[in-house]
MARTOR-884754 format. One line per 3 residues: number of its first residue (from 0); their letters; for each residue y, z, x of C-alpha. Coordinates in pm, whole numbers, plus 50000, padded with zeros to 5 digits. Layout:
NUM	A	Y:Z:X | ...
***
This chain:
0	XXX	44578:66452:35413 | 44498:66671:35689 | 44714:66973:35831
3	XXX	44824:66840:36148 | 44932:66474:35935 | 45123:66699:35705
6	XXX	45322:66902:36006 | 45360:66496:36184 | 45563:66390:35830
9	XXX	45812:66679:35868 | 46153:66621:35961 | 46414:66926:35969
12	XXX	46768:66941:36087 | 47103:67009:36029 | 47404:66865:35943
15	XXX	47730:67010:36165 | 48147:66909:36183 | 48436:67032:36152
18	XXX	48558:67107:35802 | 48656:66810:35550 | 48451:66561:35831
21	XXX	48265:66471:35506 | 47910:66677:35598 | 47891:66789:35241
24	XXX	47941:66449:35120 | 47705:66261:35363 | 47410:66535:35238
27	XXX	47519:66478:34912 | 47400:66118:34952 | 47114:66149:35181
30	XXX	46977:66351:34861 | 47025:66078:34652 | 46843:65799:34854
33	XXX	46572:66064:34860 | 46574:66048:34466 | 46679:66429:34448
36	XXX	46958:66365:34274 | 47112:66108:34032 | 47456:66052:34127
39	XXX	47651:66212:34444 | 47972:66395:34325 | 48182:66501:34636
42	XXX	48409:66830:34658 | 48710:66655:34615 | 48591:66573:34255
45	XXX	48577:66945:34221 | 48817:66906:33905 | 48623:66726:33692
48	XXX	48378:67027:33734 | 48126:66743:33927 | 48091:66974:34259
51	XXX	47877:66927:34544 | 47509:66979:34516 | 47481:67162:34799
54	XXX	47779:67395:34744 | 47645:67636:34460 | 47829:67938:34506
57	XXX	48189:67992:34297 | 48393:68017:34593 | 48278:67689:34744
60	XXX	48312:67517:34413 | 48692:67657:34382 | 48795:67536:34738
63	XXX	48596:67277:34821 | 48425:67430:35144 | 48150:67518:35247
66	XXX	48066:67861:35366 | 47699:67941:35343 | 47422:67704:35451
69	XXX	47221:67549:35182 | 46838:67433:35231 | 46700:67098:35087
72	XXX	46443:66889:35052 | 46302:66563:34987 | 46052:66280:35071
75	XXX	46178:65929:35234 | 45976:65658:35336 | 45650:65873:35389
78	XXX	45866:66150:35581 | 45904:66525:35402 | 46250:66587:35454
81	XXX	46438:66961:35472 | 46823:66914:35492 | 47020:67226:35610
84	XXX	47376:67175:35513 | 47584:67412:35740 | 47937:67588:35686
87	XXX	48177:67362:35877 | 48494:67627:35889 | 48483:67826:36191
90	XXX	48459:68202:35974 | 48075:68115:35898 | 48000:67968:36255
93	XXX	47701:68315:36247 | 47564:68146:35983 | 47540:67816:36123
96	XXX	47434:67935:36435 | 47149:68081:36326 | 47027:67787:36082
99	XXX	47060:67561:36424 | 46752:67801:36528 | 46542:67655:36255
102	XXX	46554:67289:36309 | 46463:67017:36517 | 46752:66777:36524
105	XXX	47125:66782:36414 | 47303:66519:36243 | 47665:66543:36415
108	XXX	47930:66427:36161 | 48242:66319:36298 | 48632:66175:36146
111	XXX	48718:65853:36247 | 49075:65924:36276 | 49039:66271:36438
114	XXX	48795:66217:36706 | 48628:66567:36822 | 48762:66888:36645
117	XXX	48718:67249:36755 | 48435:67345:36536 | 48200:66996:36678
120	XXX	48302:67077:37014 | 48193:67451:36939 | 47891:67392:36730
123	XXX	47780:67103:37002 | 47787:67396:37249 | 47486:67532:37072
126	XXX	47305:67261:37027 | 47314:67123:37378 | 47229:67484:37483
129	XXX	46911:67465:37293 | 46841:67103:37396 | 46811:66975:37036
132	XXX	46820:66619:36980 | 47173:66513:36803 | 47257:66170:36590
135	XXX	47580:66122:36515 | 47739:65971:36220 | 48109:65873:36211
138	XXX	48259:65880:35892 | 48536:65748:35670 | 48560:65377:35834
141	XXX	48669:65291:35503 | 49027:65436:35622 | 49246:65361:35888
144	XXX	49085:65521:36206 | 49083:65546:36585 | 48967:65231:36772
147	XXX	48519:65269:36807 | 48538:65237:37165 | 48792:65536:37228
150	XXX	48580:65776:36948 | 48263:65654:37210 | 48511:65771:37532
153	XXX	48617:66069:37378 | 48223:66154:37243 | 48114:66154:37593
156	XXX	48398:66300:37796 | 48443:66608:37553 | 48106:66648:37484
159	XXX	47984:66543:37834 | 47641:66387:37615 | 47557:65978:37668
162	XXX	47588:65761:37299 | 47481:65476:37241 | 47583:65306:36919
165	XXX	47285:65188:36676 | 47594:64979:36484 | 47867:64816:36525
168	XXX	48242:64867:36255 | 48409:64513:36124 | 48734:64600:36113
171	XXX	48819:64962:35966 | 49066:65108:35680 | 49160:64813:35499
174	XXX	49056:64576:35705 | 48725:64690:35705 | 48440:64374:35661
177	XXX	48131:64581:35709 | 47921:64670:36003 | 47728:64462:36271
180	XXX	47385:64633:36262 | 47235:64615:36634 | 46888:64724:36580
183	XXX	46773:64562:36270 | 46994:64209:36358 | 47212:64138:36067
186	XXX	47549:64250:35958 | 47601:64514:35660 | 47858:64350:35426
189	XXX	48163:64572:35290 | 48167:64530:34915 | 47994:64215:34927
192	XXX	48134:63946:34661 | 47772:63761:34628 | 47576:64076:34570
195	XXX	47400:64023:34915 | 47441:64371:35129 | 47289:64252:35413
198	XXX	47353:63893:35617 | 47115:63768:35917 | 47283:63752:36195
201	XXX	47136:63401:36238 | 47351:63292:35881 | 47637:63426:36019
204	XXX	47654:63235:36362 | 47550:62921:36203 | 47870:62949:35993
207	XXX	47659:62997:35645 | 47890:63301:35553 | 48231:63399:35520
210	XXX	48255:63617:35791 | 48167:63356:36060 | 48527:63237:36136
213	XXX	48706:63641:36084 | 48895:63775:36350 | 48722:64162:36259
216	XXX	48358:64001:36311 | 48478:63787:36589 | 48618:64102:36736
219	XXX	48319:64317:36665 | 48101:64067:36889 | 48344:64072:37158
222	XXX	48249:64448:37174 | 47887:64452:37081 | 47844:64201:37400
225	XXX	48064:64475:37614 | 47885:64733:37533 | 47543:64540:37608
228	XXX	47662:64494:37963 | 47830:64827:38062 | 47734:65065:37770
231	XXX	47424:65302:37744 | 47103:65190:37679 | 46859:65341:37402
234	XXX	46588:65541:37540 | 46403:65737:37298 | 46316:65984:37572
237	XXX	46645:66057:37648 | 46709:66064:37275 | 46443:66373:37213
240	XXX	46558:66574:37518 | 46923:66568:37389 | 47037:66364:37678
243	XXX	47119:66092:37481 | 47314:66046:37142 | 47261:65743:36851
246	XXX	47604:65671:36706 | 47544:65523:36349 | 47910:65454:36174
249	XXX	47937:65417:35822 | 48187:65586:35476 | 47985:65877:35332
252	XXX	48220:65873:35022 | 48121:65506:34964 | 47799:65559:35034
255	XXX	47800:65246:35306 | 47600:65253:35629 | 47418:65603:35475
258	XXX	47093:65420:35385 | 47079:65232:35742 | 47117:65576:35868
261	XXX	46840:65749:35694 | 46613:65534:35778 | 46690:65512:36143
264	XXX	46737:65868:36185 | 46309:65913:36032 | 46211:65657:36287
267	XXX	46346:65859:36598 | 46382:66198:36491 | 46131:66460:36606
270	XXX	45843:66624:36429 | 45825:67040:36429 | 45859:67158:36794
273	XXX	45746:67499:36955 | 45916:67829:36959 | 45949:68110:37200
276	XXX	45823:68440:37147 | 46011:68755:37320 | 45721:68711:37614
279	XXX	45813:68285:37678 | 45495:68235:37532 | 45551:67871:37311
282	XXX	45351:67889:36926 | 45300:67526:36882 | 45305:67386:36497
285	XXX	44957:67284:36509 | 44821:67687:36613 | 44629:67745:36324
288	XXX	44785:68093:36270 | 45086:68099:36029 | 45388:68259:36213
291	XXX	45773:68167:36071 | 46088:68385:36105 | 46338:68466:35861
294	XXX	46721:68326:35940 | 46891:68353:35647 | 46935:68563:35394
297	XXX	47066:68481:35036 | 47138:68697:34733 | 47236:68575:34396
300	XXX	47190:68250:34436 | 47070:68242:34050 | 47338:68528:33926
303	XXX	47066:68541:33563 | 46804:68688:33768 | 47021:68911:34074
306	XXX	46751:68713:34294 | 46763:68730:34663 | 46602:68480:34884
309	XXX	46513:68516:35249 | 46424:68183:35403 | 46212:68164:35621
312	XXX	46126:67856:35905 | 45731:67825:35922 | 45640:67780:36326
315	XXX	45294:67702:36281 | 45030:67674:36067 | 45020:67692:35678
318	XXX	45148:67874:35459 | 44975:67915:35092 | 45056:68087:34802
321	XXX	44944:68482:34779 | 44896:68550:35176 | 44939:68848:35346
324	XXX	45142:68808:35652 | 45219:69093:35941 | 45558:69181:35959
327	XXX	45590:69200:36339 | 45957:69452:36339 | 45762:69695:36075
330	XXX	45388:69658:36200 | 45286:69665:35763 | 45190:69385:35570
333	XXX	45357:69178:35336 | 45219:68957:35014 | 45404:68610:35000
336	XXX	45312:68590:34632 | 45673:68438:34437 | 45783:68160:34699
339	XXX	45983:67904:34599 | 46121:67548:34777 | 46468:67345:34699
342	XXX	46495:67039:34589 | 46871:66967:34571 | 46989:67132:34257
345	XXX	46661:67264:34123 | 46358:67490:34321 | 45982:67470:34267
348	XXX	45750:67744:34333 | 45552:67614:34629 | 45167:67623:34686
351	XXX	45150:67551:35042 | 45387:67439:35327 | 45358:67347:35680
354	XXX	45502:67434:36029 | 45873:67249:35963 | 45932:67360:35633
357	XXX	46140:67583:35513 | 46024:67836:35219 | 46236:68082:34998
360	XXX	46056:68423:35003 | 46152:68648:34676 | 46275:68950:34848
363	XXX	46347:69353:34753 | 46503:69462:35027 | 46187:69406:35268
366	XXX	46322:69149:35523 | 46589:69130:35792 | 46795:68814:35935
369	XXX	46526:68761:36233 | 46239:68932:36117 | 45923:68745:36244
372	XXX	45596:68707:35998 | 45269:68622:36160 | 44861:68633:36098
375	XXX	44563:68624:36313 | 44650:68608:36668 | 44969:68583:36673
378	XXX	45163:69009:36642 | 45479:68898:36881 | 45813:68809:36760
381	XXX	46000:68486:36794 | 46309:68478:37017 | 46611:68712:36884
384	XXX	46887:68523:36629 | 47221:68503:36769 | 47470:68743:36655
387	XXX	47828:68777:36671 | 48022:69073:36771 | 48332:69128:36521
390	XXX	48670:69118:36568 | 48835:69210:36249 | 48828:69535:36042
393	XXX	48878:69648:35717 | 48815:69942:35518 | 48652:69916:35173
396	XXX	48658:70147:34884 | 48537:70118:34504 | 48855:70074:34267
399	XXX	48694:70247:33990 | 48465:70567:34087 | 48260:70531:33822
402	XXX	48095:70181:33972 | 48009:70347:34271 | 47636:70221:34227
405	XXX	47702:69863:34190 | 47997:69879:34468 | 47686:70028:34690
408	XXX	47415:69794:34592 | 47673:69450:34640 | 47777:69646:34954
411	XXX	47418:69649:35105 | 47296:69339:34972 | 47603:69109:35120
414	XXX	47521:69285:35441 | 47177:69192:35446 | 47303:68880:35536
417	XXX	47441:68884:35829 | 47781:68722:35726 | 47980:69073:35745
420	XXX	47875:69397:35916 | 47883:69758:35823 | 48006:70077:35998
423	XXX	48088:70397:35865 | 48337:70664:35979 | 48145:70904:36193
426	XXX	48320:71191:36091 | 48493:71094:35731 | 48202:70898:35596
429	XXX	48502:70607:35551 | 48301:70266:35488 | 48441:69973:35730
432	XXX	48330:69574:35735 | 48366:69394:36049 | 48357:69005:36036
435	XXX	48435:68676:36250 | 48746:68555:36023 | 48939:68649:35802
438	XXX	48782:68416:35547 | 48422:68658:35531 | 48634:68918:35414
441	XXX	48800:68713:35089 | 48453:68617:35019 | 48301:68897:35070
444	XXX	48576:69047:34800 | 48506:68729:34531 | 48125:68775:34558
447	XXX	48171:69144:34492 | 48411:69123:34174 | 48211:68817:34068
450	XXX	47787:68885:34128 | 47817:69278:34157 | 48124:69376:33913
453	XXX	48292:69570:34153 | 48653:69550:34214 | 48721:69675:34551
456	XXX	49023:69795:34781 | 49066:69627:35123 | 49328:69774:35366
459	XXX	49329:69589:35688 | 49246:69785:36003 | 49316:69476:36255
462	XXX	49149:69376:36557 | 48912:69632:36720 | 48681:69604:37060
465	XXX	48320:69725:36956 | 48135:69907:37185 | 47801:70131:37132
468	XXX	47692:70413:37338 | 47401:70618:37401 | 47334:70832:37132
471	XXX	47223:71110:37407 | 47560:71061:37589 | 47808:71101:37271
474	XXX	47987:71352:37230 | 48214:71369:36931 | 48465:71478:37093
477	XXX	48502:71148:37271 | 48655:71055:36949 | 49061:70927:36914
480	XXX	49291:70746:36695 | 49271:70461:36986 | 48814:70439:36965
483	XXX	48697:70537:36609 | 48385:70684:36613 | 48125:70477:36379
486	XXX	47767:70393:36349 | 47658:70080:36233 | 47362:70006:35935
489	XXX	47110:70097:36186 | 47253:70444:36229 | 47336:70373:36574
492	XXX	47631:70540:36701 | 47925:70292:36854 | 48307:70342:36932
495	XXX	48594:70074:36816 | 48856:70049:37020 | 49239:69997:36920
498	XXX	49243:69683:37194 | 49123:69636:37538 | 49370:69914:37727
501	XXX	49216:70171:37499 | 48819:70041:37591 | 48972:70115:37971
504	XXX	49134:70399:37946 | 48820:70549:37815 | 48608:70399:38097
507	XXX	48870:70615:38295 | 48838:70916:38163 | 48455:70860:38141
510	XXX	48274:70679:38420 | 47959:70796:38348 | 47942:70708:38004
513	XXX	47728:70374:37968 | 47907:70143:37719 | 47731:69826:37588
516	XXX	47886:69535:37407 | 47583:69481:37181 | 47282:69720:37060
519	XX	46950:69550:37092 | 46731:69653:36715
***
């Protein structure tokens, strides 16, 4: 099979929600239509010690969320799929931001008795922003929910995007008789007492089956034929551009609708698309130059070996095993000799991929969250990764003195990537992690005790405003208890400020003194 048929059979994206929408669960089960793995054990059977497939870190396992995005991948119906299961609480939105720069699609997973949530409505932000085509799934029929057509209302009024529903619930909670399948024209049966899953829509209206005469299907119809007239029409088009949303509906947990899904989502999801360099130029998959970027970065994901993964979306081109690639930040070259790929719960060194894939590159400190790799032509860098500015301090210190190497080594690793950030006292030499929430910092202490045996001491600092300045404008004496003087892991010098009276006085007092709210590497 040639490149460019290879690159066509790719299909990447994401799957976002609000926490406990079931995104874990509906992965979980995607991976085992794909034959990746055997059975689909959710979070909430985190007990009997069967925990999600997805979530491999200790933490995750323990609380049954979801805080660092996992990478998988299998093949469907002549497709090559790469899953990117995404932190749904709000701590980790960095992370998830940053995975949404390495897809084409997103799979938008939604309650059926809450409706939109804070994290969707956030999390849709970015993806409209980026224009990336988004199929929605709304979960958990199988309990009592909100009626379909208000979830549809509320879909396109808080999310100002179009839907257009690709099926059709029977009844929901206990009531719930299966789902009236628009595009392939036959009904999916709930728990189906002859063994037959799926009905022609023809059997049913000639009275043939059981659900002919009940209220739920009669009801279902009513709405199918009221959406015909005054709903949304699909248009593929509109579908690609992110103008337009298909609403599947369907119970993760049970598994039912999941299937339909899949295999609608393949037919109308995109292939790889271009990126943007710094300059606007667009690297289309099919350049015959490799280029990817790096935007994630993982370590200890196999505690045995103290591994650390940075993975890496290929743009364009091909990637095979032993190439030399330009690191665009550093100008040097780099060997991509020990690369690896995930299949659910196991990896597989990899030979070659293609522009869509995503590849885990064994890394020793080399790479950065963003870094761009290239050969031939292409020497500029993809568009910069978002990044969040943090709120909330703390300062950490090594409980026992005599681990200071392994409280230094977990210290720099974890900051590699990109969940927590690093500042240090200008003056005392103090060490200080900013993050998001709250949440980075208690995993942040876990993964420390746990991968790098290092008890540590947090004592909060609060809330700060973070502000860097020109290196040839500082003056140390600038310093207070109200704007800490601190440089960041880049040695670049910055101020945090006690709150936003403090940031002002100090424009006051200093007017000439150019203060920016982020420092461009």
């Amino acid at each position: 099979m040639s490149r460019e048929e290879e690159i066509k059979k790719r299909r990447t994206f994401a799957i976002i929600s609000h926490p406990d929408a079931g995104k874990t669960t509906i992965t979980e089960q995607l991976l085992k239509f794909g034959g990746a793995i055997r059975e689909a054990g959710t979070v909430k059977a985190r007990k009997t010690g069967n925990f999600a497939k997805s979530d491999w870190m200790d933490i995750e396992k323990e609380r049954g969320i979801s805080v660092t995005s996992s990478v998988m991948q299998f093949d469907y119906a002549g497709k090559r799929v790469n899953i990117l299961d995404t932190p749904g609480h709000e701590d980790f939105s960095e992370d998830t931001y940053r995975t949404l720069m390495a897809v084409d699609a997103a799979v938008m997973v939604i309650d059926s008795a809450k409706g939109i949530e804070a994290q969707t409505k956030k999390l849709f932000q970015v993806v409209k922003h980026r224009n990336i085509p988004v199929f929605t799934f709304i979960n958990k029929l199988d309990r009592d929910g909100r009626e379909p057509l208000d979830l549809l209302s509320e879909l396109e009024e808080v999310l100002g995007i179009d839907s257009v529903p690709m099926n059709w619930p029977i009844g929901m909670g206990k009531n719930f008789q299966g789902l009236y399948d628009f595009t392939n024209d036959r009904v999916e049966v709930y728990q189906p007492t002859d063994g037959e899953r799926f009905v022609g829509l023809s059997e049913v209206t000639a009275g043939n089956h059981t659900l002919a005469n009940n209220p739920f299907y009669t009801q279902a119809v009513e709405d199918a034929e009221l959406l015909a007239d005054a709903g949304n029409q699909f248009d593929e088009e509109k579908v690609i551009s992110g103008q337009l949303t298909p609403v599947y509906f369907g119970s993760a947990l049970t598994s039912f609708g999941v299937q339909t899904f899949l295999e609608s989502f393949l037919e109308y999801a995109p292939e790889p698309h271009s990126h943007k360099t710094v300059d606007d130029e667009e690297i289309e998959p099919l350049n015959p130059d490799f280029s990817g970027f790096v935007f994630k970065i993982q370590a200890n994901m196999d505690p045995r070996h103290r591994d650390r993964i940075a993975f890496v979306r290929i743009v364009s081109g091909e990637f095979e095993r032993g190439m030399s690639v330009n690191l665009v930040r550093t100008g040097k070259q780099a060997k991509l000799a020990n690369v690896t790929q995930f299949m659910a719960d196991s990896r597989e060194n990899v030979q070659n991929a293609v522009a869509g894939d995503i590849i885990g590159v064994y890394d020793t400190g080399t790479y950065q969250v963003g870094d761009t790799m290239t050969t031939g032509k292409l020497k500029k860098a993809f568009e910069p990764l978002p990044t969040f500015t943090p709120e909330l301090f703390m300062r950490v210190q090594a409980k026992n003195v005599m681990k200071q190497k392994s409280f230094h080594k977990g210290i720099e690793q974890l900051v590699q990537e990109g969940a927590i950030q690093l500042y240090t006292n200008f003056t005392t030499g103090d060490i200080m992690l900013g993050a998001v929430g709250q949440l980075q910092f208690e995993v942040f202490k876990d993964r420390m005790e746990r991968e790098y045996n290092a008890d540590i001491i947090m004592t909060p600092m609060g809330k700060k405003t973070v502000r860097w300045i020109n290196p040839e404008q500082l003056d140390e004496k600038m310093s207070s208890s109200r704007n800490i003087l601190a440089r960041d892991r880049f040695d670049h010098p910055l101020f945090l400020f006690e709150n936003d009276f403090a940031l002002r006085w100090f424009k006051d007092k200093y007017p000439d003194v150019e203060l920016k709210e982020e420092f461009s590497v």
